[in-house]
Backbone as a chain_set.jsonl record, in Angstrom:
{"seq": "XXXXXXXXXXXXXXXXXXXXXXXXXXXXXXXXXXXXXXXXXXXXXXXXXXXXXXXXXXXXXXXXXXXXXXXXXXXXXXXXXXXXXXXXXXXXXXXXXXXXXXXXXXXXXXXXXXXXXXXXXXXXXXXXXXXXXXXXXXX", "coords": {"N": [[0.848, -1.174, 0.0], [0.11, 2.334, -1.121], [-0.357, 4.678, -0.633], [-2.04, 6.946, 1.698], [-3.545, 5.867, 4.628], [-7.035, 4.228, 5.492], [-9.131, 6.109, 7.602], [-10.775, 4.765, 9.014], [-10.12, 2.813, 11.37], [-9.57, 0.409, 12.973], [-9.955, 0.619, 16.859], [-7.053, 1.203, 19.554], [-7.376, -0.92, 21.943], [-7.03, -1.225, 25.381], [-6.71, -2.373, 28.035], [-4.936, -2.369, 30.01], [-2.322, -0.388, 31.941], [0.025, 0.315, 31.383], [0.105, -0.126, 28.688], [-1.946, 1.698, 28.163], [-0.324, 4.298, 28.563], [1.35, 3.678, 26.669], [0.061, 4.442, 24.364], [-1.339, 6.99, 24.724], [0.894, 8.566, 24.794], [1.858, 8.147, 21.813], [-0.433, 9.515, 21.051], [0.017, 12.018, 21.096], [2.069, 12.35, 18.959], [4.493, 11.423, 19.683], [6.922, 8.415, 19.882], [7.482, 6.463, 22.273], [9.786, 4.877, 24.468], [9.677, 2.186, 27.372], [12.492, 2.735, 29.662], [15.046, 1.348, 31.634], [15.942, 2.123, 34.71], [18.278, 1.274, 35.992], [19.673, -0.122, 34.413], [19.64, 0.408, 32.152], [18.861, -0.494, 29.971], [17.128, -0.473, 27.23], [13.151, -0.962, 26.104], [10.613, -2.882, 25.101], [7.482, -4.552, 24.495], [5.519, -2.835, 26.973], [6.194, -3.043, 30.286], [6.333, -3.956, 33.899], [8.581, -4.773, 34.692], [12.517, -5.207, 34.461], [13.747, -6.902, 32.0], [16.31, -7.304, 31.581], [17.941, -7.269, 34.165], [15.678, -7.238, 36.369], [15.146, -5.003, 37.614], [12.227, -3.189, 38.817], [12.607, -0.398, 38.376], [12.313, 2.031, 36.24], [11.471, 4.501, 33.204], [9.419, 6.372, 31.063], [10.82, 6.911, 27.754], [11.617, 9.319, 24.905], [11.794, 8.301, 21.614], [14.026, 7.857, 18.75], [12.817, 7.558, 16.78], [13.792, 6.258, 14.419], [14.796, 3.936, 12.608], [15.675, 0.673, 11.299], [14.376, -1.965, 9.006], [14.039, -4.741, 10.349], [12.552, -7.207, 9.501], [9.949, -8.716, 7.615], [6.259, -9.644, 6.694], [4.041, -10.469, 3.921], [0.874, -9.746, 4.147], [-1.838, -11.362, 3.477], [-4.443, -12.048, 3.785], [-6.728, -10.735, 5.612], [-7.102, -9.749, 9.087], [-8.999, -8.813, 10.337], [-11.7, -7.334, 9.786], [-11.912, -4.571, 8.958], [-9.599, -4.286, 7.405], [-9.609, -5.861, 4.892], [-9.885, -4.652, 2.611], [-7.496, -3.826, 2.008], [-5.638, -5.993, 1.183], [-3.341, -7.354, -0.512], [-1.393, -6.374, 2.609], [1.868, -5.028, 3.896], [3.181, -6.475, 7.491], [5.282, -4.826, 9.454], [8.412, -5.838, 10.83], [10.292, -3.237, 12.874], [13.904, -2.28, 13.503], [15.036, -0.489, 16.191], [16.684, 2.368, 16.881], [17.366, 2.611, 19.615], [17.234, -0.098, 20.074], [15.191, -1.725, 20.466], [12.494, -3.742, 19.124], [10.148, -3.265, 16.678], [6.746, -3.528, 15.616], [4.941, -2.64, 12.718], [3.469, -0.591, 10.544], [4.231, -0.293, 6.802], [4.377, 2.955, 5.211], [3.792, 4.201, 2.291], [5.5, 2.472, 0.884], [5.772, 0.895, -1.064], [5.453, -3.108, -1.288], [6.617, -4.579, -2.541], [8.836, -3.006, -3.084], [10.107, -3.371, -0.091], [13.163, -3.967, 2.374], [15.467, -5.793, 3.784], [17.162, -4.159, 6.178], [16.861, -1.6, 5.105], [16.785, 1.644, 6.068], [13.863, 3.851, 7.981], [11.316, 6.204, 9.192], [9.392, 6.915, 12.293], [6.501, 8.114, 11.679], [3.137, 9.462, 12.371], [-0.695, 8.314, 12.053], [-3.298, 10.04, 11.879], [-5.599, 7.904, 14.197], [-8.453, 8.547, 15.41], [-9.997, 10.548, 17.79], [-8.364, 10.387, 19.811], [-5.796, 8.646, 19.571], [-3.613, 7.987, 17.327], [-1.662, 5.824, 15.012], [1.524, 4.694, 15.141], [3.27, 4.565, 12.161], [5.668, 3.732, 9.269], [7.516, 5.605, 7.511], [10.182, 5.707, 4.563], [13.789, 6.528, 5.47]], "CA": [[0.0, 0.0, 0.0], [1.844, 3.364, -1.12], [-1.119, 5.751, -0.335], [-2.368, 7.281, 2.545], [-4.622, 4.112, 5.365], [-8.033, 5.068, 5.268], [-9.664, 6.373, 8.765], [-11.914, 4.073, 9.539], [-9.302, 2.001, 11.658], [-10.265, -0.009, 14.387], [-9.027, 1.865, 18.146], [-6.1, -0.061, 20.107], [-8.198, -1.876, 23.308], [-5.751, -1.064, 25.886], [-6.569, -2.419, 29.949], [-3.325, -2.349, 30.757], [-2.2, 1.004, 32.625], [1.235, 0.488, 30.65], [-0.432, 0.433, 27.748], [-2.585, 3.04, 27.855], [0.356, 5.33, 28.842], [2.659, 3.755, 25.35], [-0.944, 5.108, 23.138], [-0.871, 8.418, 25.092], [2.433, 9.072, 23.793], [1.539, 7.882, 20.507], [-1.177, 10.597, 19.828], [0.907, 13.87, 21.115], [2.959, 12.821, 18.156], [6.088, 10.691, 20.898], [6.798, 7.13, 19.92], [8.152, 6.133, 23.67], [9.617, 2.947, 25.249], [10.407, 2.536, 28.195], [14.164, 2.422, 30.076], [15.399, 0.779, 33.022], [17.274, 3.266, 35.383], [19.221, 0.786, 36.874], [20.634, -0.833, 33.41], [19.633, 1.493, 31.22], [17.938, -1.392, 28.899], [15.373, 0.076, 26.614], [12.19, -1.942, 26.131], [9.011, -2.672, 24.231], [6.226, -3.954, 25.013], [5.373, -2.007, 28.052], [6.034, -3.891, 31.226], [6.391, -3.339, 35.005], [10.045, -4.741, 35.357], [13.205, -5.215, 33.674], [13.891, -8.584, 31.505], [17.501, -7.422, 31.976], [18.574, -6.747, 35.137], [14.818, -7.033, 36.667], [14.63, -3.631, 38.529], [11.116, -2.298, 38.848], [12.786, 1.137, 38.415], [11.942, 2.927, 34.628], [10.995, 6.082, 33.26], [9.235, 6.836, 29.882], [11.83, 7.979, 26.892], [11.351, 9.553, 23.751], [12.731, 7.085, 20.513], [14.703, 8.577, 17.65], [12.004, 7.079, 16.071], [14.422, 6.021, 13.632], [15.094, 2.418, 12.381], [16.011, -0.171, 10.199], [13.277, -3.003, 8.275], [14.622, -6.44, 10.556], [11.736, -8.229, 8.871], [8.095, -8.135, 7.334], [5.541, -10.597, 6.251], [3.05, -9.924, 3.695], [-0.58, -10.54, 4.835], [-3.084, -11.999, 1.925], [-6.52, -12.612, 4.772], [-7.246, -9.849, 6.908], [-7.406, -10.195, 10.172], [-10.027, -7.544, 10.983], [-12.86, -6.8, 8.349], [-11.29, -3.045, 8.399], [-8.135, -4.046, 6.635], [-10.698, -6.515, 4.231], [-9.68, -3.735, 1.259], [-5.972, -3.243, 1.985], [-4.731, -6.664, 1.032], [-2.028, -8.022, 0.329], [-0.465, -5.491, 3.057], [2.992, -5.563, 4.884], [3.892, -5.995, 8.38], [7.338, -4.46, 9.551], [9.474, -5.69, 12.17], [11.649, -2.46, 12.847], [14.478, -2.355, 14.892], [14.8, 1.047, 16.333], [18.359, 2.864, 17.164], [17.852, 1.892, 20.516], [17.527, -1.493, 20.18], [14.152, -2.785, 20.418], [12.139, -4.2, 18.059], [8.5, -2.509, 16.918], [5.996, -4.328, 14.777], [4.209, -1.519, 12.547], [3.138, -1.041, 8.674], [4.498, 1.021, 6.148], [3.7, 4.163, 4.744], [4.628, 5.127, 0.948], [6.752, 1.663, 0.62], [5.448, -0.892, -1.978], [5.492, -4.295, -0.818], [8.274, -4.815, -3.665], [9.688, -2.152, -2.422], [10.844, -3.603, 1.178], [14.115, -4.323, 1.62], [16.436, -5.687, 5.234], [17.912, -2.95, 6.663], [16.298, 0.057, 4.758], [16.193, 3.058, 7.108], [12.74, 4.236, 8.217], [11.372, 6.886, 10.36], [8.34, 6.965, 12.267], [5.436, 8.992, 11.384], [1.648, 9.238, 12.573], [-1.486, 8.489, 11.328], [-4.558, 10.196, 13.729], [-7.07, 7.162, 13.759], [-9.365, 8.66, 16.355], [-10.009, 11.792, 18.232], [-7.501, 10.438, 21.181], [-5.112, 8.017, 18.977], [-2.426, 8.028, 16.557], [-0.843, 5.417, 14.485], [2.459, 4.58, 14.477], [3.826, 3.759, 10.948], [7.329, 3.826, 8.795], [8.381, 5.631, 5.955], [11.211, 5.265, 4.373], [13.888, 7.613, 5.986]], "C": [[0.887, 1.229, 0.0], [0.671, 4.81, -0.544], [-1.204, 6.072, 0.938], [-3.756, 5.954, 3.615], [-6.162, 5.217, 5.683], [-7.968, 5.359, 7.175], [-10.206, 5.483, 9.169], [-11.208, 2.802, 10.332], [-10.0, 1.648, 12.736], [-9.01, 0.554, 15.737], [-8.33, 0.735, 19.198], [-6.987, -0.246, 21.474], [-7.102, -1.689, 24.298], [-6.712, -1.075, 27.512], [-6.398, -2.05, 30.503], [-2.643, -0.851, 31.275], [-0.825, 1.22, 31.562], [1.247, 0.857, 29.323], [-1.154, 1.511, 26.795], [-1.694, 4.156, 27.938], [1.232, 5.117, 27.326], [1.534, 4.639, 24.366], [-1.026, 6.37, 23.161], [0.315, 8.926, 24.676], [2.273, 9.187, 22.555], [0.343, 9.496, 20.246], [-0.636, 11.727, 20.205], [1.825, 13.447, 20.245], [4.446, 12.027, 18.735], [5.726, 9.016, 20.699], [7.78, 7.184, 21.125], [8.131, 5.143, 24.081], [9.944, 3.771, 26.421], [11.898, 2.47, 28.551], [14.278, 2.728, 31.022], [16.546, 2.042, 33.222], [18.117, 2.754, 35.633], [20.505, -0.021, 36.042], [21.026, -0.282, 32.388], [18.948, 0.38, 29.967], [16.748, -0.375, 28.046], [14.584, -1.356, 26.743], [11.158, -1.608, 25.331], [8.62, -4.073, 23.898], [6.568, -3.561, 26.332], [5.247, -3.517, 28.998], [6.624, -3.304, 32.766], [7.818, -3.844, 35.563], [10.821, -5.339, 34.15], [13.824, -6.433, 33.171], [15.316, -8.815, 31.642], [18.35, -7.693, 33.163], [17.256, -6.86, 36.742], [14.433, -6.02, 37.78], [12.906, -3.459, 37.631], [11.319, -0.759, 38.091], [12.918, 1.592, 36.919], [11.639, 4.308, 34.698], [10.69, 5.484, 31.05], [10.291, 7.412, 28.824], [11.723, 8.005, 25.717], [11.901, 8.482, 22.537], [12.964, 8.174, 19.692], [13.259, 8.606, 17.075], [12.596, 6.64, 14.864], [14.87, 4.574, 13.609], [15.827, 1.785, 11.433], [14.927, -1.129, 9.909], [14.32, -4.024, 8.847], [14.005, -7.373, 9.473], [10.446, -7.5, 8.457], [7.653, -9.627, 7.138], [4.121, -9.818, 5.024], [1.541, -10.465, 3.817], [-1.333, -10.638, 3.82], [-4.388, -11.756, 2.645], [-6.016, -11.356, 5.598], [-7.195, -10.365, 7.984], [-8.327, -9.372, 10.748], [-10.682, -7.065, 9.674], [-12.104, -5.671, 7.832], [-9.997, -2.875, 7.238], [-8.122, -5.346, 5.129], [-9.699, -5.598, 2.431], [-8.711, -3.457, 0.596], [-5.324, -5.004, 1.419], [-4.232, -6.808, -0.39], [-1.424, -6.232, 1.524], [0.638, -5.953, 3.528], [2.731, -4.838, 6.472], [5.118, -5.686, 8.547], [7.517, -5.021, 10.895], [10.662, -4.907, 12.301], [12.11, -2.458, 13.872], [14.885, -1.404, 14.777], [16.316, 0.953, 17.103], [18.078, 2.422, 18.503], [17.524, 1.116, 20.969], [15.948, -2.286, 20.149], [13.417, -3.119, 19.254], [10.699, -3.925, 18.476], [7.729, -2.965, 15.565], [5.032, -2.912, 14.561], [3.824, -1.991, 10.6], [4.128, 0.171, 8.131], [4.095, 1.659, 5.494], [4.393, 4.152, 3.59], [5.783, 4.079, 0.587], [6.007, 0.537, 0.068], [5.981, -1.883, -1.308], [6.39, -4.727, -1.448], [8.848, -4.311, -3.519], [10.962, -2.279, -1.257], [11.798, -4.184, 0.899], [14.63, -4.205, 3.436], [17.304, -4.887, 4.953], [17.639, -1.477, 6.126], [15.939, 0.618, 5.799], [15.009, 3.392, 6.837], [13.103, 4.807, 9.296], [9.858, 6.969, 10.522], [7.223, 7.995, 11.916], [3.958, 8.689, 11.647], [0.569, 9.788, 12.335], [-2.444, 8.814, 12.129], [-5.471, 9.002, 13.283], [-8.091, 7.232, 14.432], [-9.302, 9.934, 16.947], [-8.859, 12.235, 19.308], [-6.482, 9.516, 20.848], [-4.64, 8.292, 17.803], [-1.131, 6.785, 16.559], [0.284, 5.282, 14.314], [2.954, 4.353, 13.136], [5.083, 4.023, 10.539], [7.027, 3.979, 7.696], [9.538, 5.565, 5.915], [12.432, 6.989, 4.809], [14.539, 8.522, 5.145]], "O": [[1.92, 1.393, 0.65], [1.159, 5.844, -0.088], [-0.36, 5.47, 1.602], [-4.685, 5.381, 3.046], [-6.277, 6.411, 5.962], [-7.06, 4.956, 7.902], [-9.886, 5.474, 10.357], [-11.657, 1.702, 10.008], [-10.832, 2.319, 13.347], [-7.803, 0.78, 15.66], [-8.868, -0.307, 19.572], [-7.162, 0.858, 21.991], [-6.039, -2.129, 23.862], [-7.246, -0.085, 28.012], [-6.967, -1.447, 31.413], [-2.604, -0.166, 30.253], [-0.712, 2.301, 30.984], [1.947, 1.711, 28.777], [-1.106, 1.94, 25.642], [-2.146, 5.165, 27.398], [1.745, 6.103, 26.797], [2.021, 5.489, 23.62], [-0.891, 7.059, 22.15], [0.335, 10.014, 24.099], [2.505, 10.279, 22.037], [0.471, 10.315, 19.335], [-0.901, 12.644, 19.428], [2.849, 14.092, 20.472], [5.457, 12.162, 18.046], [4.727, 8.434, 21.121], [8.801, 7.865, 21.037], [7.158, 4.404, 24.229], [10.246, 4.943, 26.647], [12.612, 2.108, 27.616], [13.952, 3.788, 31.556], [17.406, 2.6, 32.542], [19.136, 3.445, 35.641], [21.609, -0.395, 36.436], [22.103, -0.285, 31.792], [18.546, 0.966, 28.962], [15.759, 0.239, 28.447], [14.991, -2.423, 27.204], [10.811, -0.497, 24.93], [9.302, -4.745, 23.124], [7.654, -3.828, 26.845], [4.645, -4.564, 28.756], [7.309, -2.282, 32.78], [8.232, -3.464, 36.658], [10.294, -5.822, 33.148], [14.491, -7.056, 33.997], [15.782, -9.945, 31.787], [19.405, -8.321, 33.067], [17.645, -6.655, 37.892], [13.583, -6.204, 38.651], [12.567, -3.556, 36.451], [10.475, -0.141, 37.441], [14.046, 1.339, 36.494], [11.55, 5.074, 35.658], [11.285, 4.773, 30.24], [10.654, 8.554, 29.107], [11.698, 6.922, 25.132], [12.695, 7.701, 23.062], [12.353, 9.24, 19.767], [12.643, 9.665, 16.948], [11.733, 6.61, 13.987], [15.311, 4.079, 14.646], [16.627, 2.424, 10.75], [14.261, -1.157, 10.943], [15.327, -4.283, 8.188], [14.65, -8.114, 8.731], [9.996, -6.381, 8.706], [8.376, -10.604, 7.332], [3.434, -8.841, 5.325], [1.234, -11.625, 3.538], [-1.404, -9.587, 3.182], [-5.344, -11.269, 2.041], [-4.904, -11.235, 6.113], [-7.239, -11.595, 7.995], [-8.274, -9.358, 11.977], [-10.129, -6.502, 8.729], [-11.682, -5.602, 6.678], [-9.591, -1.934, 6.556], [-7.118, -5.68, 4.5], [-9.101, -6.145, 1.505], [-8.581, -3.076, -0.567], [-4.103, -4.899, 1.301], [-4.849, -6.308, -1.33], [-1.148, -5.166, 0.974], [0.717, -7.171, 3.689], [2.387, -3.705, 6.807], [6.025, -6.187, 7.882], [6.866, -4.705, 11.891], [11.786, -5.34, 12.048], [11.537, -2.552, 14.957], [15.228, -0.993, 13.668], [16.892, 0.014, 17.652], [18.827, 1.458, 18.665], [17.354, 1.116, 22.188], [15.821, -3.447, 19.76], [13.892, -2.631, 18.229], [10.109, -4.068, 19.546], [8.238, -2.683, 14.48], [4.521, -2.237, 15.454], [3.874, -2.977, 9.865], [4.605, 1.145, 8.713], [3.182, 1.154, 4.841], [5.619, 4.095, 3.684], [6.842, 4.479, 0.104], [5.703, -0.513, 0.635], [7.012, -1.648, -0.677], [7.167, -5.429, -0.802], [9.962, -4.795, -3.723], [12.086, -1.777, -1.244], [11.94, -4.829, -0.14], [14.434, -3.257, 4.197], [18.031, -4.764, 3.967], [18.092, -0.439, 6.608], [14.964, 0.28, 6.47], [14.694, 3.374, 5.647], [14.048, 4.649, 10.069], [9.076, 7.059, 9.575], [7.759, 9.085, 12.113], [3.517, 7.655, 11.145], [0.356, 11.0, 12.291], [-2.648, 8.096, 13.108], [-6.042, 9.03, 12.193], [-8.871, 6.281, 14.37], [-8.336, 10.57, 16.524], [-8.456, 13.342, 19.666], [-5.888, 9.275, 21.899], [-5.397, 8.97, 17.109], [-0.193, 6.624, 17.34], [0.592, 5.707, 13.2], [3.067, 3.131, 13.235], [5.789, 4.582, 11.378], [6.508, 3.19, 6.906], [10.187, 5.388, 6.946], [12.099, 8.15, 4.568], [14.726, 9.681, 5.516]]}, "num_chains": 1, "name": "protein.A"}
């Protein structure tokens, strides 16, 4: 898909207190992991202790938002009626300058296009009045 994703996206379901704080970031425009004080580990997904070092002790921190394409897959079946229109799309597995790895789509990058290790940078799409899309163009 090289265009623009329509609106009509379905809104991330979020419980989880950790969660709801990574989406809050997400729509002021801040892709944010977290990072351990005590190791300095980044991280992603959101969690309440450290897989490194397992301190409790974190803090929220901005990302370059800058990456590389580890991997993709391209999807043929939907998995959600909403994305029924968009196939074949790609997923990305990018791995971000500091270090973690963030499962997203891309923006403006043919599916023939993708390519391991092409630089991307994030950019977001509003899909709601209180959410915003991560995605990757190319950087």
């Amino acid at each position: 898909m090289t265009g623009p994703l329509p609106q009509a996206r379905p809104i991330p379901q979020s419980s989880d207190h950790l969660n709801g704080q990574f989406w809050a970031h997400c729509a002021t425009g801040k892709l944010c992991f977290q990072r351990c004080l005590d190791c300095d580990t980044w991280r992603h997904m959101p969690r309440y202790m450290c897989a490194e070092c397992g301190s409790d002790q974190w803090e929220w921190r901005e990302s370059s938002g800058k990456g590389r394409i580890f991997s993709w897959i391209i999807t043929h079946q939907a998995m959600h009626p909403k994305f029924r229109d968009e196939t074949p799309y790609a997923a990305l597995v990018v791995e971000m300058e500091e270090g973690v790895r963030f499962v997203s789509r891309p923006l403006g990058i043919g599916n023939d296009e993708l390519a391991i290790d092409m630089p991307v940078q994030v950019i977001f799409e509003n899909i709601g009045e209180d959410y915003a899309l991560p995605l990757f163009r190319r950087a």
